[in-house]
mmCIF file of the N, C-alpha and C atoms, coordinates in Angstrom:
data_MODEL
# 
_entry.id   MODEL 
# 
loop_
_atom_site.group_PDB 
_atom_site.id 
_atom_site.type_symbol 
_atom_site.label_atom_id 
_atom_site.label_alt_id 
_atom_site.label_comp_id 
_atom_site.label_asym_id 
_atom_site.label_entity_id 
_atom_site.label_seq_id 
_atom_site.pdbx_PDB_ins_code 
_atom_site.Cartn_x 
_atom_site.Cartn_y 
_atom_site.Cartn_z 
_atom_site.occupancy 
_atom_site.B_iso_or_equiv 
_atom_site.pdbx_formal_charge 
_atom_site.auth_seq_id 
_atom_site.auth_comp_id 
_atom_site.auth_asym_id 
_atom_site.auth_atom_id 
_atom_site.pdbx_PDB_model_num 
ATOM 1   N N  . UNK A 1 1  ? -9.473 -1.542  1.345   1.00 0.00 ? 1  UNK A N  1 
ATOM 2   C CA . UNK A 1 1  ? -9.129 -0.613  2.389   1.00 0.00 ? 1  UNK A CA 1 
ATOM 3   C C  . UNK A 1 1  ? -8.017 0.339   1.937   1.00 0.00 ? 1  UNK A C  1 
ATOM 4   N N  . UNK A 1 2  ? -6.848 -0.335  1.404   1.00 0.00 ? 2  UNK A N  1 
ATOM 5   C CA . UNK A 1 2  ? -5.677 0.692   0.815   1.00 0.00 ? 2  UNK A CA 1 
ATOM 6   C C  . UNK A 1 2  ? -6.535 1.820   -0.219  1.00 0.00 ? 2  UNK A C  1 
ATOM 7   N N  . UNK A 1 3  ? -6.867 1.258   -1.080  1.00 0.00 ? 3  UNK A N  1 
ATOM 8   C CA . UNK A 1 3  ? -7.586 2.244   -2.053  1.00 0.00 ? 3  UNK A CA 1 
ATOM 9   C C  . UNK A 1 3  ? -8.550 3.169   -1.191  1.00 0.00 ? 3  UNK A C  1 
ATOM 10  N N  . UNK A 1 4  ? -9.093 2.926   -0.550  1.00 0.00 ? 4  UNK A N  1 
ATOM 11  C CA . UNK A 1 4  ? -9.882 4.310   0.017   1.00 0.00 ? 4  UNK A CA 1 
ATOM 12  C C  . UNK A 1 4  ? -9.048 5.205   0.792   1.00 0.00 ? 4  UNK A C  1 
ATOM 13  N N  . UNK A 1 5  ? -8.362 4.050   1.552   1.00 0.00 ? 5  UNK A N  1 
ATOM 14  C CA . UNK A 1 5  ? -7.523 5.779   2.318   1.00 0.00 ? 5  UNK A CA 1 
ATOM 15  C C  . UNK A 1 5  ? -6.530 6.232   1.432   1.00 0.00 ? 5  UNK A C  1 
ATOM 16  N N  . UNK A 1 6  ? -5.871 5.731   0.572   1.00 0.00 ? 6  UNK A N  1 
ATOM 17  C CA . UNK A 1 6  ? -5.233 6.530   -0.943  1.00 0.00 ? 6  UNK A CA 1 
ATOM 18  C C  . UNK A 1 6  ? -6.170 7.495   -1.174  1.00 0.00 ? 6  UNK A C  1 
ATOM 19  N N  . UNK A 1 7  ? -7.273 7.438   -1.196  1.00 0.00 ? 7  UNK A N  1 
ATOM 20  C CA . UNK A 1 7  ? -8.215 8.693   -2.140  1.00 0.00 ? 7  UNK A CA 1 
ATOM 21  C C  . UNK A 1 7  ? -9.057 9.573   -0.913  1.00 0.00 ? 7  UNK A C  1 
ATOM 22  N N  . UNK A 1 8  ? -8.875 9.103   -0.013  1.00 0.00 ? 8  UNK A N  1 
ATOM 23  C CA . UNK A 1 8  ? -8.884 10.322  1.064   1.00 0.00 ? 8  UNK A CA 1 
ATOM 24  C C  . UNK A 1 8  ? -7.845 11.119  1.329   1.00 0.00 ? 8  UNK A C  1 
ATOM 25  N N  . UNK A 1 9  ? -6.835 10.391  1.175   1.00 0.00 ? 9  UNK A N  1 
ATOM 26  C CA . UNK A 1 9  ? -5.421 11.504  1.240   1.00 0.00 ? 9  UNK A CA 1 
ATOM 27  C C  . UNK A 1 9  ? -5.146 12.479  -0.199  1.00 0.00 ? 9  UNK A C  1 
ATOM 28  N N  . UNK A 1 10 ? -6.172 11.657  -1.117  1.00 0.00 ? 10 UNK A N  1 
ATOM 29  C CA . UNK A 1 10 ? -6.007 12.721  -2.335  1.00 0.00 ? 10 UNK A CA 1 
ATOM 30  C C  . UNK A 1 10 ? -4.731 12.474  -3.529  1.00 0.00 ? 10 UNK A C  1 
ATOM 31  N N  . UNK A 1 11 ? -4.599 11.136  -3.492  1.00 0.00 ? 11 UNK A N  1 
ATOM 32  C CA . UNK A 1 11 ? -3.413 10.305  -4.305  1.00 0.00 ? 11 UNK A CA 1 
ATOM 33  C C  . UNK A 1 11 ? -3.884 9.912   -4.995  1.00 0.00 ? 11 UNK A C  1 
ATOM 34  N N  . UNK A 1 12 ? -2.956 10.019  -6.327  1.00 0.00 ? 12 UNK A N  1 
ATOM 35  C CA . UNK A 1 12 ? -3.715 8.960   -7.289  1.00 0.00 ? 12 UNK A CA 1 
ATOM 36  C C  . UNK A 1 12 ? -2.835 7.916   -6.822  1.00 0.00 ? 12 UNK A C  1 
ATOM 37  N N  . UNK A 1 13 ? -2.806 6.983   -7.831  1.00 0.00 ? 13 UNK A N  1 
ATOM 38  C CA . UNK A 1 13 ? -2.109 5.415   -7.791  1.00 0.00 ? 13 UNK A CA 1 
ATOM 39  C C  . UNK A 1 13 ? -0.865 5.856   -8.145  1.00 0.00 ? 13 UNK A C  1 
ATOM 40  N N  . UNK A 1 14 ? -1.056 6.436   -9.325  1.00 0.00 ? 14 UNK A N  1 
ATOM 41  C CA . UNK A 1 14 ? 0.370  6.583   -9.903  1.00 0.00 ? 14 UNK A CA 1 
ATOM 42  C C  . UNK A 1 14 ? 0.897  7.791   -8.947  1.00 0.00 ? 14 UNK A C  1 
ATOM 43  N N  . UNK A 1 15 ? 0.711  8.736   -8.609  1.00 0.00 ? 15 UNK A N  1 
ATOM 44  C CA . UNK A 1 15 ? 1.437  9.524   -7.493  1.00 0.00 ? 15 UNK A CA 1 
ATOM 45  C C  . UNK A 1 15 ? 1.790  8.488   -6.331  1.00 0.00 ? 15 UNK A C  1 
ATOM 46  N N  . UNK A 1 16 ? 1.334  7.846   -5.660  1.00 0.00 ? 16 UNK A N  1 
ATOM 47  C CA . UNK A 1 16 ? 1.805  6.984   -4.781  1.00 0.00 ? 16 UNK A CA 1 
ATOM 48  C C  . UNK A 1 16 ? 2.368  5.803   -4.839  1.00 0.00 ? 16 UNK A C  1 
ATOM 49  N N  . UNK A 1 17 ? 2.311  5.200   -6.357  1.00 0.00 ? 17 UNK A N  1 
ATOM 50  C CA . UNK A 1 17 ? 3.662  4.229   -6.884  1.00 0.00 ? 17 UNK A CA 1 
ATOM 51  C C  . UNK A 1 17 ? 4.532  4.977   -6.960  1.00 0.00 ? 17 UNK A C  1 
ATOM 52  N N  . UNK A 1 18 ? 4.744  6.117   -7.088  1.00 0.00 ? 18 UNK A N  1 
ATOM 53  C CA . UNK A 1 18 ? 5.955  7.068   -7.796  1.00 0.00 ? 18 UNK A CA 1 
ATOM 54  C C  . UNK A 1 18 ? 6.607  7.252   -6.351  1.00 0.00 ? 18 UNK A C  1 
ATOM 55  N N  . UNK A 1 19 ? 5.934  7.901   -5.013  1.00 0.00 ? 19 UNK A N  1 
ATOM 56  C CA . UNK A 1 19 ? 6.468  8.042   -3.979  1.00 0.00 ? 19 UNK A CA 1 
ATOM 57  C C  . UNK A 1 19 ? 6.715  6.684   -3.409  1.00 0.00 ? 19 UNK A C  1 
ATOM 58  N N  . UNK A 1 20 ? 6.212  5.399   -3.345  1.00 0.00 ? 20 UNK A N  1 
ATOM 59  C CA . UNK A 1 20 ? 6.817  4.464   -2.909  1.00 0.00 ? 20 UNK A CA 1 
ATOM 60  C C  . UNK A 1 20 ? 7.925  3.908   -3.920  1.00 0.00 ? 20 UNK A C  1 
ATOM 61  N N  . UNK A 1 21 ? 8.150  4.457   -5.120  1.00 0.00 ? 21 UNK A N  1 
ATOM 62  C CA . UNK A 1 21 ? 8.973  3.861   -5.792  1.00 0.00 ? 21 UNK A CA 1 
ATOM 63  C C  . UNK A 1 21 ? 9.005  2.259   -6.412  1.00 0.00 ? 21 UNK A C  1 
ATOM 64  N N  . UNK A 1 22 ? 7.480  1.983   -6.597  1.00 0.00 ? 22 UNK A N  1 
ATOM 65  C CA . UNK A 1 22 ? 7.352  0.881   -7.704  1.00 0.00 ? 22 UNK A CA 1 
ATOM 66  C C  . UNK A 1 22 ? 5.946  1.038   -8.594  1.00 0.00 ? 22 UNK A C  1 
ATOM 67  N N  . UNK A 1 23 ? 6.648  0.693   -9.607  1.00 0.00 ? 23 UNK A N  1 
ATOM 68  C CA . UNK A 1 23 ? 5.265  0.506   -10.653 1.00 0.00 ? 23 UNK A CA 1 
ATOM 69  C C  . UNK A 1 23 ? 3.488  0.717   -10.472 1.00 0.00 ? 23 UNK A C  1 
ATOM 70  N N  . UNK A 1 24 ? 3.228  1.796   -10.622 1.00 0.00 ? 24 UNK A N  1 
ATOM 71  C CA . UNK A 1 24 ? 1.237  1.557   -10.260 1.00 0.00 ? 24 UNK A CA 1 
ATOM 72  C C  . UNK A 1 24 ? 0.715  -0.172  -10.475 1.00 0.00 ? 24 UNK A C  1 
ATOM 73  N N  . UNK A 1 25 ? 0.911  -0.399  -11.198 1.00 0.00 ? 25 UNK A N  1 
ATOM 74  C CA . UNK A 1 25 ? 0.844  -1.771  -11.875 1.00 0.00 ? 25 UNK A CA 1 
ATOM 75  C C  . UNK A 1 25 ? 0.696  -2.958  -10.785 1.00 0.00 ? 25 UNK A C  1 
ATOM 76  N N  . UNK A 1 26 ? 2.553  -2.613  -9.995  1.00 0.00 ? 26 UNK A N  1 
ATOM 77  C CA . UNK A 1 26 ? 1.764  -3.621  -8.682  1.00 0.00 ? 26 UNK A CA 1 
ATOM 78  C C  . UNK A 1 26 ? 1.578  -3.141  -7.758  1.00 0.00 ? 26 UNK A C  1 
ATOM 79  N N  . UNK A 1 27 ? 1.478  -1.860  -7.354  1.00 0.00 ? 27 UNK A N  1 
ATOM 80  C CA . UNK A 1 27 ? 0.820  -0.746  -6.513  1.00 0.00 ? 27 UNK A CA 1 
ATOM 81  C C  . UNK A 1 27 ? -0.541 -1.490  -6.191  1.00 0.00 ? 27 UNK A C  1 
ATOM 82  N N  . UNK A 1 28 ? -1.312 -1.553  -7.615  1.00 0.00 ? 28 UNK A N  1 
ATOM 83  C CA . UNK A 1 28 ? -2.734 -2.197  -8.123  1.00 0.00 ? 28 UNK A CA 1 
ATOM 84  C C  . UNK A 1 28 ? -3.119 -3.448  -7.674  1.00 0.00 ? 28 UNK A C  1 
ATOM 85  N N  . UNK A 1 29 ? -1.508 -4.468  -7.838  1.00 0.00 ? 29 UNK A N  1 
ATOM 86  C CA . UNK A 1 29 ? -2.310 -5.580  -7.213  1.00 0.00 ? 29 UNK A CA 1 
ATOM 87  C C  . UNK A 1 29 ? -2.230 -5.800  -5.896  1.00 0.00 ? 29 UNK A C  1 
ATOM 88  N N  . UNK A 1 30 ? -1.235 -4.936  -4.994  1.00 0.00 ? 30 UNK A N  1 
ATOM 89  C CA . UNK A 1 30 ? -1.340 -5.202  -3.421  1.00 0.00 ? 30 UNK A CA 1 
ATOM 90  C C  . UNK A 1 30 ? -2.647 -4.569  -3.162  1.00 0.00 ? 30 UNK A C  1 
ATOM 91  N N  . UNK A 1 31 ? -3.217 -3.084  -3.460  1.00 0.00 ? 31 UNK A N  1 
ATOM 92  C CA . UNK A 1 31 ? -4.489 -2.638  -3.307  1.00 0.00 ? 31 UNK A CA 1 
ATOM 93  C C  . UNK A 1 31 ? -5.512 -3.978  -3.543  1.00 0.00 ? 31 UNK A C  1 
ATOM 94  N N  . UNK A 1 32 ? -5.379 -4.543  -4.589  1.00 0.00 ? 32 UNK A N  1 
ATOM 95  C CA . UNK A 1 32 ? -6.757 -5.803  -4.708  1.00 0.00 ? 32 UNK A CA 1 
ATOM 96  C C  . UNK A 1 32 ? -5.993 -6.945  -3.878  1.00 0.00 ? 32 UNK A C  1 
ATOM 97  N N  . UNK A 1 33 ? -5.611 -6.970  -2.901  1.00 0.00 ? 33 UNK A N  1 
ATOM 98  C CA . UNK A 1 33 ? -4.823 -7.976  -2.588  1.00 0.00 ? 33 UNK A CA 1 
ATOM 99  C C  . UNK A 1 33 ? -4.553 -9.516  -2.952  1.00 0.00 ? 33 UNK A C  1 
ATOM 100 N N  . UNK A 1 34 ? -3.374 -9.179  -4.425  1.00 0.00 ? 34 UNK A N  1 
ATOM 101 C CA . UNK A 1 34 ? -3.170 -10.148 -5.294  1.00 0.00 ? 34 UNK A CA 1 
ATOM 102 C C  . UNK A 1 34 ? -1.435 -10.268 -5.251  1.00 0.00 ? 34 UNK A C  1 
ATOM 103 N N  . UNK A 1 35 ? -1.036 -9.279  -3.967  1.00 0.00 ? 35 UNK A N  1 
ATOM 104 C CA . UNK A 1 35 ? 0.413  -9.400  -4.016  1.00 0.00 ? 35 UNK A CA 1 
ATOM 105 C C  . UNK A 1 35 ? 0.376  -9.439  -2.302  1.00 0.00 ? 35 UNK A C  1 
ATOM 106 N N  . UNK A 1 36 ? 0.453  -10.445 -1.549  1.00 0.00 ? 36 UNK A N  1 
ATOM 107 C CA . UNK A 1 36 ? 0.685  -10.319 -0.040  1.00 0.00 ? 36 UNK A CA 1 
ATOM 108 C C  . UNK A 1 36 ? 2.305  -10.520 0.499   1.00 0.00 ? 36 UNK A C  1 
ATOM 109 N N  . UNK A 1 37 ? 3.103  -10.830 -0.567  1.00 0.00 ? 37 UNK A N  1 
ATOM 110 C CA . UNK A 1 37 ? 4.684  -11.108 -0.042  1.00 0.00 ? 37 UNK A CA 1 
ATOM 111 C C  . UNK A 1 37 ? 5.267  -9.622  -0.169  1.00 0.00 ? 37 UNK A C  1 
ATOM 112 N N  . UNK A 1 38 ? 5.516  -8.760  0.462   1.00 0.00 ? 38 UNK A N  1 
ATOM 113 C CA . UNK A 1 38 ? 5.853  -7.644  0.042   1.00 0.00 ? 38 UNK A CA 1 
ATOM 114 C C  . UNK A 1 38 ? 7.264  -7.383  1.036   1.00 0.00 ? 38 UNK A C  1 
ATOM 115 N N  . UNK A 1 39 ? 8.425  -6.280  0.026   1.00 0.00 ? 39 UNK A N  1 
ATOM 116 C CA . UNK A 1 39 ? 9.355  -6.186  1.346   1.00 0.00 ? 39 UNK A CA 1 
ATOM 117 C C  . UNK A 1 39 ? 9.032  -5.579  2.377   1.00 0.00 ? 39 UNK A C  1 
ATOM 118 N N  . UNK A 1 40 ? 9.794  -5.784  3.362   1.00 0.00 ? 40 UNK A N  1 
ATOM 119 C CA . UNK A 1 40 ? 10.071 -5.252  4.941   1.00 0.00 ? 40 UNK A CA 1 
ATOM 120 C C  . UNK A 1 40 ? 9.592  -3.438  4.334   1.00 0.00 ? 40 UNK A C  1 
ATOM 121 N N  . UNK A 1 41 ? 10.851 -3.005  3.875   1.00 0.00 ? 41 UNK A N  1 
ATOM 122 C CA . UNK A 1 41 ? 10.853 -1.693  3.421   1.00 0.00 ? 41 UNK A CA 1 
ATOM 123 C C  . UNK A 1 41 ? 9.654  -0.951  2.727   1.00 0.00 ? 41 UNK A C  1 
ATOM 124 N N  . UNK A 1 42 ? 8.898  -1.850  1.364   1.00 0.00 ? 42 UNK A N  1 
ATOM 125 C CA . UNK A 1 42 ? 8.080  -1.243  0.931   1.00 0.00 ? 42 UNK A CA 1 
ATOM 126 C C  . UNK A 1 42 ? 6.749  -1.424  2.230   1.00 0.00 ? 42 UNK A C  1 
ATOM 127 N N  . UNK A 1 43 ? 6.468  -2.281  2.911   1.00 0.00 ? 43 UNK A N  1 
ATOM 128 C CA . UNK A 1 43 ? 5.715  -2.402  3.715   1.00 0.00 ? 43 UNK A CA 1 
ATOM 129 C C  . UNK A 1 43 ? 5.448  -1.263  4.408   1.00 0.00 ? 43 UNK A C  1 
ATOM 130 N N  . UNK A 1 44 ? 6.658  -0.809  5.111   1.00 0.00 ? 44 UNK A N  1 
ATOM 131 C CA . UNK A 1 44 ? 6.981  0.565   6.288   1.00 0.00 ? 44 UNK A CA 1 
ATOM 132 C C  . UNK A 1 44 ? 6.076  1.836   5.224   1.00 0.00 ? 44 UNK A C  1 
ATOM 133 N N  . UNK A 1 45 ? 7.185  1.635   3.838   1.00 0.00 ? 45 UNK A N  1 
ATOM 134 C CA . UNK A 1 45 ? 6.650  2.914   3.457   1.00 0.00 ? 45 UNK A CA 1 
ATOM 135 C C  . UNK A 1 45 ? 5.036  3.445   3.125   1.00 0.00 ? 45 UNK A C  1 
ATOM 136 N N  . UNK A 1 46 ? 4.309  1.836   2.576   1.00 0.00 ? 46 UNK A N  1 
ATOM 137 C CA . UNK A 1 46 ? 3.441  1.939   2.734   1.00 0.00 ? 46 UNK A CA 1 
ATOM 138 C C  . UNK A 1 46 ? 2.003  2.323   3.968   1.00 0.00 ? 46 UNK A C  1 
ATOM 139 N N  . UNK A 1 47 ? 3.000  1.877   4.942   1.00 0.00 ? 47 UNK A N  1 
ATOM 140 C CA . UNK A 1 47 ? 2.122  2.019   6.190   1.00 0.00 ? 47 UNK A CA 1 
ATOM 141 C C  . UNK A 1 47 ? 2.518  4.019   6.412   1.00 0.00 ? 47 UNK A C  1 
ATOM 142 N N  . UNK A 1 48 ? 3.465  4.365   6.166   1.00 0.00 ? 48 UNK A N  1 
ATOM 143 C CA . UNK A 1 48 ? 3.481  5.910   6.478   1.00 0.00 ? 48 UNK A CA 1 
ATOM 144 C C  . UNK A 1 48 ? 2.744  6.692   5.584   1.00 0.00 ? 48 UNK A C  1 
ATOM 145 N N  . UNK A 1 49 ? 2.898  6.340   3.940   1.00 0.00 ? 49 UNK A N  1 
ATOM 146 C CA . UNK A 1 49 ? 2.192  7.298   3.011   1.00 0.00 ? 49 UNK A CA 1 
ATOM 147 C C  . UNK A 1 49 ? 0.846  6.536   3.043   1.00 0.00 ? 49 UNK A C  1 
ATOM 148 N N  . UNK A 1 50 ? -0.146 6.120   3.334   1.00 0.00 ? 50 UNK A N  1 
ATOM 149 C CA . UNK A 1 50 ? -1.396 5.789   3.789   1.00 0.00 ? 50 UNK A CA 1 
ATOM 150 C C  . UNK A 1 50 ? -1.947 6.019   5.153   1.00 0.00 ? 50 UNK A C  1 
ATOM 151 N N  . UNK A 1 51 ? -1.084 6.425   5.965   1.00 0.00 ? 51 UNK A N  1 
ATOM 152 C CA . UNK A 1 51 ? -0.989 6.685   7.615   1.00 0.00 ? 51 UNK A CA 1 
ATOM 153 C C  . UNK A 1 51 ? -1.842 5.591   7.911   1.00 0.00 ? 51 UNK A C  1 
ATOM 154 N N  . UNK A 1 52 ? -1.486 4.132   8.481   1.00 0.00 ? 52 UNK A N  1 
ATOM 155 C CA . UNK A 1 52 ? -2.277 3.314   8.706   1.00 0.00 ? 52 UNK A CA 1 
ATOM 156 C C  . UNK A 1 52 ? -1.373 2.067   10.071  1.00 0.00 ? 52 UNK A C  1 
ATOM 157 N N  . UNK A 1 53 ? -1.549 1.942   10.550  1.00 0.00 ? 53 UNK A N  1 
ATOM 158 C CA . UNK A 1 53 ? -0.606 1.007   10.914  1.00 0.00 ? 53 UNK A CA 1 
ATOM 159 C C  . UNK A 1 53 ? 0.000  -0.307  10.934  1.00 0.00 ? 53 UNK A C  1 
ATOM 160 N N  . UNK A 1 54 ? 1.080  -0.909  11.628  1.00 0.00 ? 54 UNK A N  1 
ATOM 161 C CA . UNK A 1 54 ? 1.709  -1.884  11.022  1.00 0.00 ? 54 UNK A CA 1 
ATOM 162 C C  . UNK A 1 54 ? 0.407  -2.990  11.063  1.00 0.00 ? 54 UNK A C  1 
ATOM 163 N N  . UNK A 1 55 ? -0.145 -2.839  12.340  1.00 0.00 ? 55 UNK A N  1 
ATOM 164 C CA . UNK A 1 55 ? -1.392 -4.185  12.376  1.00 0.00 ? 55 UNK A CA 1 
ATOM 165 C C  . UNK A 1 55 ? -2.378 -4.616  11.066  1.00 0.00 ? 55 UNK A C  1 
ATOM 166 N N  . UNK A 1 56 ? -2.717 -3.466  11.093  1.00 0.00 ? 56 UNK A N  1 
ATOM 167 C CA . UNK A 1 56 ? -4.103 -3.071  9.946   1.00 0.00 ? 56 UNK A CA 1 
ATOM 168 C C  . UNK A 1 56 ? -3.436 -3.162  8.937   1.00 0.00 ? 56 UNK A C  1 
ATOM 169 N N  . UNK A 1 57 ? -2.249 -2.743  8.059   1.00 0.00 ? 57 UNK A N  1 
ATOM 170 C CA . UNK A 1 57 ? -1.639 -3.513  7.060   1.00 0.00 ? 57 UNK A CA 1 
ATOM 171 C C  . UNK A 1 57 ? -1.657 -4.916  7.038   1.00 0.00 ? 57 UNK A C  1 
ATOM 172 N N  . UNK A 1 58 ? -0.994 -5.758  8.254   1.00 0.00 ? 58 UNK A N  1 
ATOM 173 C CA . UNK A 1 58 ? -1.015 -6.956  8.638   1.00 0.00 ? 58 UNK A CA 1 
ATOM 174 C C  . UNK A 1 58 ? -2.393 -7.659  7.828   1.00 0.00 ? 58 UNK A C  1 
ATOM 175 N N  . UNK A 1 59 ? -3.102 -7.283  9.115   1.00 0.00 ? 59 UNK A N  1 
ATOM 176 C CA . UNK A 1 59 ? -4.638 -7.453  8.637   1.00 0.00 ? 59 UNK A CA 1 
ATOM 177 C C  . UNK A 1 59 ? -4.909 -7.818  7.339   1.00 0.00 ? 59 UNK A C  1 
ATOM 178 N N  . UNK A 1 60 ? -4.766 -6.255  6.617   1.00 0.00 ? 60 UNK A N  1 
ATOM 179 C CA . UNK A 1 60 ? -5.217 -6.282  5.013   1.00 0.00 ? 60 UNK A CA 1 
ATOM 180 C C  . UNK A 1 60 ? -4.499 -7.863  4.615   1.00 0.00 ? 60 UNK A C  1 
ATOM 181 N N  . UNK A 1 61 ? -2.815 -7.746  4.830   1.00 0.00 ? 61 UNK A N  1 
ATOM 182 C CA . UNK A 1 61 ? -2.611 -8.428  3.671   1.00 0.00 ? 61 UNK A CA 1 
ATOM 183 C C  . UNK A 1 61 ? -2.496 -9.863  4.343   1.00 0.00 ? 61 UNK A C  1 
ATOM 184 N N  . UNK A 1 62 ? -2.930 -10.247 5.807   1.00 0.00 ? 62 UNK A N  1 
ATOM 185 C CA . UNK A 1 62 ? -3.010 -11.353 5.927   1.00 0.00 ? 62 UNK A CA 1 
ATOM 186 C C  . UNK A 1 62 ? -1.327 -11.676 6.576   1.00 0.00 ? 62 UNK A C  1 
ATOM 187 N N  . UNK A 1 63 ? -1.004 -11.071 6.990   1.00 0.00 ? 63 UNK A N  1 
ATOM 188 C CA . UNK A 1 63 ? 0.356  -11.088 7.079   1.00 0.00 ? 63 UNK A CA 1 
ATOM 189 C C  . UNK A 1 63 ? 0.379  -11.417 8.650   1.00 0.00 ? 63 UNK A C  1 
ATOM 190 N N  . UNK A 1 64 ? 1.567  -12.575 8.390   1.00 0.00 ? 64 UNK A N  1 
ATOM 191 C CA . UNK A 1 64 ? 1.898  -12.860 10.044  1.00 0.00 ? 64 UNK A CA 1 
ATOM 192 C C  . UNK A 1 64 ? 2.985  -12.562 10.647  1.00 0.00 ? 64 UNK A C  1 
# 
């Protein structure tokens, strides 16, 4: 789900590791969801530069 709306907004990976400020690398593994502990902070930012919300993040990563 992250990866498609990344490439509807017209991001690469590495443009949107760069604006969230960590590595494409594990950019890559929250997209395959292989990283579900993520901070408070990168969470938010992620939910704004994907425009998605806090639930449906939830969702994705299983998060309670």
């Amino acid at each position: 789900m992250l990866r498609l709306k990344r490439k509807k907004l017209m991001l690469s990976q590495s443009d949107a590791s760069k604006i969230l400020g960590i590595d494409n690398t594990y950019l890559s593994l929250i997209e395959n969801k292989k990283r579900f502990h993520i901070s408070d902070d990168l969470f938010y930012k992620i939910c704004l530069l994907y425009k998605i919300s806090v639930d449906d993040l939830n969702l994705f990563l299983n998060k309670k």
